[in-house]
C-alpha positions as CSV (number, residue, x, y, z in Angstrom):
1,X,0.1,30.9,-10.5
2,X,-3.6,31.2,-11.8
3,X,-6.4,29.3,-10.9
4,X,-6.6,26.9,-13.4
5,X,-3.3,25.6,-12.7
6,X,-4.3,25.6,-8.7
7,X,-7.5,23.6,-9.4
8,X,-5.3,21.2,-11.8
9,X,-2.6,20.6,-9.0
10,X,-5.1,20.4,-6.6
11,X,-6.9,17.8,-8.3
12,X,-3.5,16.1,-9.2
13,X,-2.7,15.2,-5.5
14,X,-6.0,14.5,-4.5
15,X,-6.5,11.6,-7.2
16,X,-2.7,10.5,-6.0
17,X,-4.0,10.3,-2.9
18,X,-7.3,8.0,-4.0
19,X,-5.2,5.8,-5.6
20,X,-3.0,5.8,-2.9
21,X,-6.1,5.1,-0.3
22,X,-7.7,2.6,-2.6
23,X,-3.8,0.1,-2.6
24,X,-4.6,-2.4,0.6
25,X,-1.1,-1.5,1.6
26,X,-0.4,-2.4,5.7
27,X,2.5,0.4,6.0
28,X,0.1,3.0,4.8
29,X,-1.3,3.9,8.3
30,X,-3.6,7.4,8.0
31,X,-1.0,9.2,9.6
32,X,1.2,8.2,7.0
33,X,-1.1,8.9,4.2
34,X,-1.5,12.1,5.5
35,X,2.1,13.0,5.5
36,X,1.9,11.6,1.4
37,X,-0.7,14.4,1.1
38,X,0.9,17.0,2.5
39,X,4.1,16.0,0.7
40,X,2.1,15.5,-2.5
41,X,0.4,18.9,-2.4
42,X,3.5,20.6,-1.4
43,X,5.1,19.1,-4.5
44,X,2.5,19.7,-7.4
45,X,2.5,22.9,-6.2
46,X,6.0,23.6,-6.7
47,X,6.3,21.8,-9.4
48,X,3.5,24.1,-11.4
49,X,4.7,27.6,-10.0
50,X,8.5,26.7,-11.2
51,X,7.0,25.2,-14.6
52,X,4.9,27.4,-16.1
C-alpha cells in the first residue's frame, strides 16, 4: 500500500470516528467507541490494500 493511500484511510476512520463522537448517542460509551475505532481502522485498511 503506499502512503497516500495510508494517510487517506487513516484520515477516513478518524473523521468516522468524529462524527461518531460528535452523535449524543447513550450506547456509545468510550470503551465502545474505541472498539468502532479499532474496527474502523482495521477495515479501511483492508478495504484499501484489497482495492487498489
Amino acid at each position: 500500500m503506499c502512503a497516500t493511500c495510508a494517510f487517506t484511510a487513516a484520515a477516513g476512520a478518524a473523521g468516522f470516528r468524529t462524527w461518531l463522537q460528535t452523535r449524543g448517542w447513550a450506547w456509545l460509551t468510550p470503551a465502545r467507541l474505541r472498539r468502532i475505532t479499532i474496527a474502523s481502522v482495521i477495515a479501511t485498511f483492508a478495504g484499501v490494500t484489497v482495492t487498489f
